[in-house]
N, C-alpha and C positions, 0 to 999 in steps of 0.2 A: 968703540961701540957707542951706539949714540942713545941716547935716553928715551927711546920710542921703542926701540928695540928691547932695551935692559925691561923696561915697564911691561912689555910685553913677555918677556922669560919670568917674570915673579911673578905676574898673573897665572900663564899655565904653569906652574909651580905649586902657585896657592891651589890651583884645583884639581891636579894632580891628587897634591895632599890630602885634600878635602875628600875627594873617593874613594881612597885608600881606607882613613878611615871610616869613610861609612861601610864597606866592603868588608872590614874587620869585626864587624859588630854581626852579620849575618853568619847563621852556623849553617853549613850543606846537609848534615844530617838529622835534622832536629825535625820532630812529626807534629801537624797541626795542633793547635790548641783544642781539646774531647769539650764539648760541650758539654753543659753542668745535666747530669741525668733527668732532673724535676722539668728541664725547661725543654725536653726532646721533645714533640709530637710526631704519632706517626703519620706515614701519608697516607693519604688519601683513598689510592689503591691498596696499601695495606688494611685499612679499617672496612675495603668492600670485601679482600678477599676471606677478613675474621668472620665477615656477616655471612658469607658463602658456606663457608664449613660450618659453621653453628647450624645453618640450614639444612646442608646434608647432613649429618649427624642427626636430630631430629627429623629426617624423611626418615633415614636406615632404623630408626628405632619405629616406627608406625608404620613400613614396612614387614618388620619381623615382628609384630605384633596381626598384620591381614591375614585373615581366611585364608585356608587354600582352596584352590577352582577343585570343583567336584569334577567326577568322572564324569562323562556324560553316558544315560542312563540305555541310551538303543546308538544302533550304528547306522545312518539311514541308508549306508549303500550296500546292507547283507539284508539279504531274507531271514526269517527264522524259518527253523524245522517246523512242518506240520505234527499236529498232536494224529494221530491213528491207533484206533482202536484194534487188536487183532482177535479176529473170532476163533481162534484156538485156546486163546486165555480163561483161564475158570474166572467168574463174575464175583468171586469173593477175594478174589487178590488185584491188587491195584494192577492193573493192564494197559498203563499206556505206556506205548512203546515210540519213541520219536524216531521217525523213517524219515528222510527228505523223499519231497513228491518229487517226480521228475517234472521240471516245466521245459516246455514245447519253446523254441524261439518263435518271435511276432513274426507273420508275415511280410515279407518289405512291400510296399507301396509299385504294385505294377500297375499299366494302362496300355494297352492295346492301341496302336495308333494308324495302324493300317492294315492290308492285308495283299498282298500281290498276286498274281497268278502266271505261270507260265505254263506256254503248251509242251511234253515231252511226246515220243514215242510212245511212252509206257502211258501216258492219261497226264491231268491237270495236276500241277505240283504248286502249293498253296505258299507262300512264306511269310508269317507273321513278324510285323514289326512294333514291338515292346518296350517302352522307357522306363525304366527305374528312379527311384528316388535321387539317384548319383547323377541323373542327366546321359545315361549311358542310353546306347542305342542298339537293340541285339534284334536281329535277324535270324529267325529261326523257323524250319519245317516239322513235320511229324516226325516223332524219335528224337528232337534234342534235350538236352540238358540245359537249364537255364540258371547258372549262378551253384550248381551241385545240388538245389533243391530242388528242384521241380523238371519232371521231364514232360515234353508236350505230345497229347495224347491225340490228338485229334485239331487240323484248322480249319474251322469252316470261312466259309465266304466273309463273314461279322461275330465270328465267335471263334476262340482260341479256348479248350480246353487242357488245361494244367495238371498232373498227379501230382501232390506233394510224396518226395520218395521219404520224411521223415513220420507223416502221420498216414499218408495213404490215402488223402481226402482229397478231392476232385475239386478244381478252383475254376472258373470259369469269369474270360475277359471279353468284353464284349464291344464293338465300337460305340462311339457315342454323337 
């Protein structure tokens, strides 16, 4: 063996050794060194989420401390009953009697927009033409019905007379 060689087995030898014992000195089951409790601060996000709660805690209490919303005092999409007096009631005893009036529906928005004529056999047969609020377009002669409210009574030349069948009152459309 020649002495480059031998010098070389004692050295990895000696370092063999050398890590062994260091290697000895390490235990595998042993848990970090706990930091001394005085010296822990917490972080950062923990100190916003204390400042969060503290906050809600203090809403929930100035909450359950707020008014409650009142009723509201009328309902603006009901009528009220009308008050009626009825003439059968003797005048010394309180007499009002709450009846609902009946109300009549609004007229809808017609307009007479023409008027046609054709020749028959039987004479001149007139056909009125009528637009509605809807944009609709109704074609009608004497005796129709118009929408179940109104039957037409009569077309003149520049005049359409209408019966409403709910009041009985005579509407009359006229060109313009």
């Amino acid at each position: 063996m020649t002495p480059t060689r031998a010098t070389g087995y004692v050295g990895l030898a000696f370092v063999l050794v050398a890590w062994l014992a260091d290697a000895t000195g390490l235990s595998v089951g042993s848990a970090p060194a706990q930091p001394s409790p005085e010296r822990a601060q917490p972080s950062p996000t923990q100190v916003l989420a204390n400042e969060v709660q503290a906050q809600s805690s203090r809403l929930r209490e100035r909450l359950s401390a707020a008014p409650e919303p009142r009723q509201p005092s009328r309902n603006p999409f009901a009528f009220a009953a009308r008050v009626v007096r009825q003439a059968n009631v003797p005048t010394g005893t309180a007499g009002r009697v709450l009846t609902p009036v009946p109300s009549t529906p609004p007229e809808p928005p017609l307009q007479l927009v023409g008027v046609a004529e054709r020749e028959t056999p039987a004479g001149t047969v007139r056909t009125a033409m009528i637009t509605a609020d809807s944009d609709e377009l109704f074609m009608l002669i004497e005796g129709d019905t118009l929408g179940g409210r109104y039957r037409v009574k009569s077309v003149g030349p520049d005049v359409v007379e209408l019966t409403d069948l709910v009041t009985t009152a005579t509407r009359r459309l006229a060109l313009r």
